[in-house]
C-alpha positions in Angstrom: 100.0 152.1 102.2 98.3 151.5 105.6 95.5 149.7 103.6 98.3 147.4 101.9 100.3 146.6 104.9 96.8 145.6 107.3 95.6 142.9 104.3 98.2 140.1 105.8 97.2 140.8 109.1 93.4 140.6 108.0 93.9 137.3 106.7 95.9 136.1 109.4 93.2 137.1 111.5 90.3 135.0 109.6 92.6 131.6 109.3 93.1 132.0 112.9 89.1 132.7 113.9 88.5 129.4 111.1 90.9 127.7 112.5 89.6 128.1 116.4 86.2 127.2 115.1 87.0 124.0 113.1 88.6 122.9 116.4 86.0 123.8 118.8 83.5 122.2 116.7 85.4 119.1 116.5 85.7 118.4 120.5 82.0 119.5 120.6 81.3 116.6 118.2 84.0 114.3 119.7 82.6 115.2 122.8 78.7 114.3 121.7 80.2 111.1 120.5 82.3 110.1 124.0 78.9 111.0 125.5 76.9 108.9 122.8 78.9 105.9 124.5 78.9 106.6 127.5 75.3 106.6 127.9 74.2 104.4 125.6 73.5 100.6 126.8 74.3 98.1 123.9 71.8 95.1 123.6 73.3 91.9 121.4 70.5 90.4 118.9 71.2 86.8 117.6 68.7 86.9 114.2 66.0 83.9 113.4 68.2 81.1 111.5 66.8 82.5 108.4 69.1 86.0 108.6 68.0 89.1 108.5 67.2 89.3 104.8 64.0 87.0 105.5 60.6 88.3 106.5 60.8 87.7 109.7 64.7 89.2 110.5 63.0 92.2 108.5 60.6 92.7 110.7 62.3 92.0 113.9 65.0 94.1 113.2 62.4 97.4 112.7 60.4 96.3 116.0 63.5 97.0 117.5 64.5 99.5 116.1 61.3 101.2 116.5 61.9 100.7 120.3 65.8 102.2 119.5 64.1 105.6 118.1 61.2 105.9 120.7 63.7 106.0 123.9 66.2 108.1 122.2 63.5 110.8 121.1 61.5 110.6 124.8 64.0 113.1 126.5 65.1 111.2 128.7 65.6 108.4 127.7 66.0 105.1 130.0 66.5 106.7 133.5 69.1 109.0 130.9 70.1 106.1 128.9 69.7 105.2 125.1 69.6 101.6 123.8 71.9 100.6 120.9 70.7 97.0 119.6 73.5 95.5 117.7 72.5 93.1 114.9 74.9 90.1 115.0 75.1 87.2 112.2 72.8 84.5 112.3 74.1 81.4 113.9 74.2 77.8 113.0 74.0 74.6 115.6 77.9 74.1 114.7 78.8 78.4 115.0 76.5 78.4 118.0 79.0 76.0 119.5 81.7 78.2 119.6 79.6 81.4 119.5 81.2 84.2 121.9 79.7 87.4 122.2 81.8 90.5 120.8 83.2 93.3 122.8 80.7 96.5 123.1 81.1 99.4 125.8 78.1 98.6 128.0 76.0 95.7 127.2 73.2 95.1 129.2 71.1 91.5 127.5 71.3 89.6 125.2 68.1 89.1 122.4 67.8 85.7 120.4 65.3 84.9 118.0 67.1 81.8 117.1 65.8 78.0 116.6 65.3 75.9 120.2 68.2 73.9 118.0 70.5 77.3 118.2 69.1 78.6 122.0 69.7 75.1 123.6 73.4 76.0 123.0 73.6 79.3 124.0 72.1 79.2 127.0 75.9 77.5 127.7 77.7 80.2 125.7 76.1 82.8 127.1 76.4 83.4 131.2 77.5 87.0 131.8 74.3 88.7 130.4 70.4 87.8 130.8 69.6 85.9 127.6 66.4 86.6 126.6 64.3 84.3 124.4 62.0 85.2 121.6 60.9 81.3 121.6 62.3 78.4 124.1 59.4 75.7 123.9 61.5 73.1 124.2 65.0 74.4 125.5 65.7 73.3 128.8 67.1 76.2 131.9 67.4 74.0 134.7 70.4 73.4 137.2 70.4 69.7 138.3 69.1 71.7 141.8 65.9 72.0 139.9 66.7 75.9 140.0 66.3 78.4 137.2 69.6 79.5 135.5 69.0 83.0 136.6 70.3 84.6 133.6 67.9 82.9 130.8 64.6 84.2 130.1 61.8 82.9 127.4 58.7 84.1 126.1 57.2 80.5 125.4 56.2 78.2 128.3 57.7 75.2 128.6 57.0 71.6 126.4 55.9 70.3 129.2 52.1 72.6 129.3 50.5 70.1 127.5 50.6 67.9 130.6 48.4 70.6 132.4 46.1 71.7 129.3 45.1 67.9 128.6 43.8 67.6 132.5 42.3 70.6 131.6 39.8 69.7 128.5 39.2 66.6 129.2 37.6 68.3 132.6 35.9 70.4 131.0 34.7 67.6 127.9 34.4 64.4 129.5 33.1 65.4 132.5 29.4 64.4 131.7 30.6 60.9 130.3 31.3 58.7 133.6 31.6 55.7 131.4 34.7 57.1 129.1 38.1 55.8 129.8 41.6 58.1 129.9 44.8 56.2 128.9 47.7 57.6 129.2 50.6 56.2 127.7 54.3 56.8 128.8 57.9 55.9 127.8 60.5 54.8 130.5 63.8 56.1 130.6 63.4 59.5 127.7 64.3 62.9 128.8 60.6 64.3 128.9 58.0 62.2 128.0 58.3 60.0 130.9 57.7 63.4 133.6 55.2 64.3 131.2 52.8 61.7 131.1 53.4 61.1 135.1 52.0 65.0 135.7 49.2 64.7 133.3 47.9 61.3 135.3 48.3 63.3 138.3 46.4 65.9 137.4 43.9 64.0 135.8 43.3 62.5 139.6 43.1 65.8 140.9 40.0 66.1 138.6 38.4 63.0 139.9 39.6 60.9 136.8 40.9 57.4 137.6 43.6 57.3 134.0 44.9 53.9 133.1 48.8 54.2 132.5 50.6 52.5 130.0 54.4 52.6 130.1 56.6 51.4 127.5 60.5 51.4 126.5 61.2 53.7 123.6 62.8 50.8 122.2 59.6 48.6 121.8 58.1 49.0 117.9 54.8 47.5 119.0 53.1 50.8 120.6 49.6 49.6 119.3 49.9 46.3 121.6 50.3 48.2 124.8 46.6 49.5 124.3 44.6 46.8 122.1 43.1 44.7 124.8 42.1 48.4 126.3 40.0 49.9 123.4 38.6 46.3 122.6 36.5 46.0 126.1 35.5 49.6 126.3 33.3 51.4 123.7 34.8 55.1 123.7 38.0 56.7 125.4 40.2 59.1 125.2 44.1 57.6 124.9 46.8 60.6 125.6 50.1 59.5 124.3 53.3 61.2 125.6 55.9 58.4 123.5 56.8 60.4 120.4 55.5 60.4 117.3 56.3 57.4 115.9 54.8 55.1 118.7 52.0 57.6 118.4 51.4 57.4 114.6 51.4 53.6 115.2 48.7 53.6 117.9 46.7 55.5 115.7 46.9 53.5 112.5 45.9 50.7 115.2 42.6 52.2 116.6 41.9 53.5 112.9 42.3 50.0 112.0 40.4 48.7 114.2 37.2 51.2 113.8 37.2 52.4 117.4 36.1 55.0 118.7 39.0 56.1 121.1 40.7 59.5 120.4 44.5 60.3 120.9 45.4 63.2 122.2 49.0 63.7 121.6 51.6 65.5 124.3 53.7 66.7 121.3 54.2 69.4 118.9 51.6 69.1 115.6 54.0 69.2 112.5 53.2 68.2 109.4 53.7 64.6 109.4 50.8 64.1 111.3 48.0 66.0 108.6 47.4 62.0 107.9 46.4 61.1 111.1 42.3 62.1 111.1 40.6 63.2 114.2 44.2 63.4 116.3 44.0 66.1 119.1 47.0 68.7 119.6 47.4 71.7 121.9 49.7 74.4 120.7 50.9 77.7 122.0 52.5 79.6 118.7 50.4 77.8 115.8 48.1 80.2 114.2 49.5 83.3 116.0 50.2 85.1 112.8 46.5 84.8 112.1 44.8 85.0 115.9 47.4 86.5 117.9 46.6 90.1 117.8 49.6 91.4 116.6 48.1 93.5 114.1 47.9 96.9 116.9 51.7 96.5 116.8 51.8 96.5 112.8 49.5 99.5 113.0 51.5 101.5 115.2 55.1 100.9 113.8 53.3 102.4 110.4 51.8 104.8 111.6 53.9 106.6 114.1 57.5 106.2 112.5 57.0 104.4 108.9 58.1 100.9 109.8 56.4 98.6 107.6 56.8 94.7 109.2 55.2 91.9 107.3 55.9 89.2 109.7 53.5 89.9 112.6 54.6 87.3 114.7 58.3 88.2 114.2 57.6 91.9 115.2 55.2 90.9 118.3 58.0 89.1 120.2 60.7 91.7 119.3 58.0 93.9 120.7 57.6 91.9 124.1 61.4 91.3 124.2 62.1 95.0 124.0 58.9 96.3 126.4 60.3 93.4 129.0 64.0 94.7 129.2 63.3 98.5 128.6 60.7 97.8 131.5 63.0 96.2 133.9 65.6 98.7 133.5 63.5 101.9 134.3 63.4 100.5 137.4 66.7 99.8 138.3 67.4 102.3 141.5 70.0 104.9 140.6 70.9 104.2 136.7 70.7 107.2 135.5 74.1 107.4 137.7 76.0 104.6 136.7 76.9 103.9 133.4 76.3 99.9 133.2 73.0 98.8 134.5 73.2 96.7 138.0 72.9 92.9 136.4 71.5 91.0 139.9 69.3 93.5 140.1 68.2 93.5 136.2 68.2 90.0 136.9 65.3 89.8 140.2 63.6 92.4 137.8 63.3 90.8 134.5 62.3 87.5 136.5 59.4 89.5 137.8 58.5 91.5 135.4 54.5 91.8 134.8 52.3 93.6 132.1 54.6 92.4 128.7 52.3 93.5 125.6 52.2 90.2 123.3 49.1 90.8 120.6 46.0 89.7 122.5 47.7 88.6 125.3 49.2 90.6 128.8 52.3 88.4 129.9 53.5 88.7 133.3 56.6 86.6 134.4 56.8 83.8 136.7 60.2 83.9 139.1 60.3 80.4 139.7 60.4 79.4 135.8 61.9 83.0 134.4 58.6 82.0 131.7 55.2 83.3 131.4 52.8 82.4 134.0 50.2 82.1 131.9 49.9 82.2 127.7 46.8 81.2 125.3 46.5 77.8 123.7 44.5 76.3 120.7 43.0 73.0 120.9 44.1 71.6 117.5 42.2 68.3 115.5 43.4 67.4 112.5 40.7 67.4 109.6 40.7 67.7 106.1 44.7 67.6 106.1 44.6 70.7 108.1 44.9 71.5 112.0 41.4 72.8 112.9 41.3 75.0 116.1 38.3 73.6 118.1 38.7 75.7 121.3 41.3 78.0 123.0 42.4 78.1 126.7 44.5 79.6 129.4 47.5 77.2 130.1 49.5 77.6 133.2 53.3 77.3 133.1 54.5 74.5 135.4 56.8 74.8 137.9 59.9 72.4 138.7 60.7 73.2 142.8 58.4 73.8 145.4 57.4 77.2 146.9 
């Protein structure tokens, strides 16, 4: 009877002790979760234009999340931090317009491997987190101060290097030929070219050059006339034009024309329309990185240390650089690992400042006054046989727009 009468009670007992564990390991894993948050910093990523489906949003996406794994498994973490990159839809010029970032419990930066077509907008849309690019040739961060916005970052230099890396080779090529001309032709009144070709005539003084400018309206069609009576009473030259690519198309069709010897060295970027134009000179800091840039270390390691196959090289070498720069500048933030959003003026002097950024072959460091790299490799580019033939490589030097 005793045995009979205790069986309730037993099974009482055992509901009860199931019960009490089924709720103590839900607030240990609610707990883990609240804690998860807490102490996890959330980093937006705007895709390349062609989504994350493409090669290169493949291979981005495991660069960083490669980066994801490696400070979650190193103990402890950013300064006791873990970093959550959150994958947003690509973005179009027209979404980009009214793009708005979504909520998240601690951001820290925003990522974008967008177009210059996409990033020219968002450095408007977005102001309340550093905006770090994986491109930015052409997109434009400057108050009307001639200041740095302080909160947008890019990995490229500035359009405007090719004023600097022209002064440069024609130093170091025409030196020895006293009796070739420079001409460098400018258009009045545009947004860049008209700075542009006024550095590179500067600098081309500072090398002891004495460059003959030409300056034209963008409106005038006859490019070629600016320069004719030039090539006609001199037997060899260099011309470097810095009005477009139509007006520079034209002058070459007009020295080709008329069998002269002059080169044209052209301040723009070398797309495809211009595989026509035979013996036209280019500088160029992303073409052929896939194939030079060194990014086949980072392809190696992704592999072999975690599994992550990337077939975009170039895709997964920024994301790489993007990550190292904002993991490194938030290490050093004083004090993180006591707060649980990361100090943004002081992220801010730190990513503007920030020096040995892995990218391929390359060592980045950042320069403050341009929130770009002080320094990145160039090819010298000719077109020949329809293709663009590297015929040298250089340091070029970011240019600066304020005075120290």
């Amino acid at each position: 009877m005793k045995k009979n009468g205790f069986a309730p009670f037993g099974f009482l007992f055992i509901f009860f002790f199931m019960f009490l564990t089924f709720v103590m390991s839900a607030s240990i894993t609610y707990a883990a979760d609240t804690d998860k948050t807490i102490w996890t910093w959330d980093v937006y990523v705007i895709p390349p234009d062609s989504g994350w489906e493409s090669d290169y949003g493949v291979s981005v996406e495991r660069a960083l999340k490669w980066h994801e794994a490696e400070v979650s498994d190193s103990g402890n973490g950013i300064q006791g931090h873990d970093l959550n990159f959150i994958l947003l839809p690509p973005l179009t010029e027209d979404s980009a317009a009214s793009f708005s970032l979504p909520p998240a419990p601690h951001p820290v930066a925003v990522f974008s491997f967008a177009s210059d077509i996409v990033d020219k907008i968002l450095v408007n849309r977005v102001t309340s987190l550093p905006l770090l690019l994986a491109g930015g040739e052409t997109v434009f961060f400057f108050e009307r101060s001639k200041r740095v916005l302080p909160n947008v970052f890019a990995l490229d230099l500035f359009r405007d290097f090719r004023s600097g890396v022209f002064a440069d080779y024609a130093a170091k090529t025409m030196s020895k030929s006293p009796g070739a001309r420079i001409g460098v032709l400018g258009a009045r009144f545009t947004l860049h070219e008209e700075r542009e070709a006024g550095i590179c005539s500067d600098l081309l003084r500072k090398y002891g050059f004495m460059p003959l400018p030409f300056w034209s309206d963008a409106s005038v069609t006859d490019a070629f006339g600016m320069v004719e009576n030039e090539i006609k009473g001199y037997s060899n030259g260099v011309l470097i034009s810095a009005i477009g690519s139509m007006g520079t198309k034209e002058v070459w069709r007009g020295i080709m024309g008329h069998r002269s010897p002059y080169q044209i060295w052209y301040m723009g970027s070398p797309d495809r329309s211009f595989l026509s134009c035979r013996g036209m000179i280019f500088t160029d800091q992303n073409m052929y990185l896939e194939e030079r840039g060194g990014f086949e270390n980072v392809k190696r390691e992704f592999w072999t240390t975690r599994t992550l196959a990337v077939t975009n090289k170039t895709g997964a070498g920024r994301a790489n650089a993007l990550a190292v720069w904002l993991i490194k500048s938030l290490e050093k933030i004083p004090d993180a690992i006591k707060r649980e959003d990361a100090d943004r003026g002081v992220l801010l002097a730190l990513l503007a400042e920030a020096k040995d950024i892995p990218f391929g072959n390359q060592t980045l460091n950042i320069d403050r006054y341009t929130h770009r790299p002080e320094k990145r490799r160039v090819s010298i580019l000719e077109v020949r046989n329809k293709i663009f033939a590297v015929l040298d490589t250089m340091d070029a030097n970011g240019l600066r727009y304020i005075d120290e």
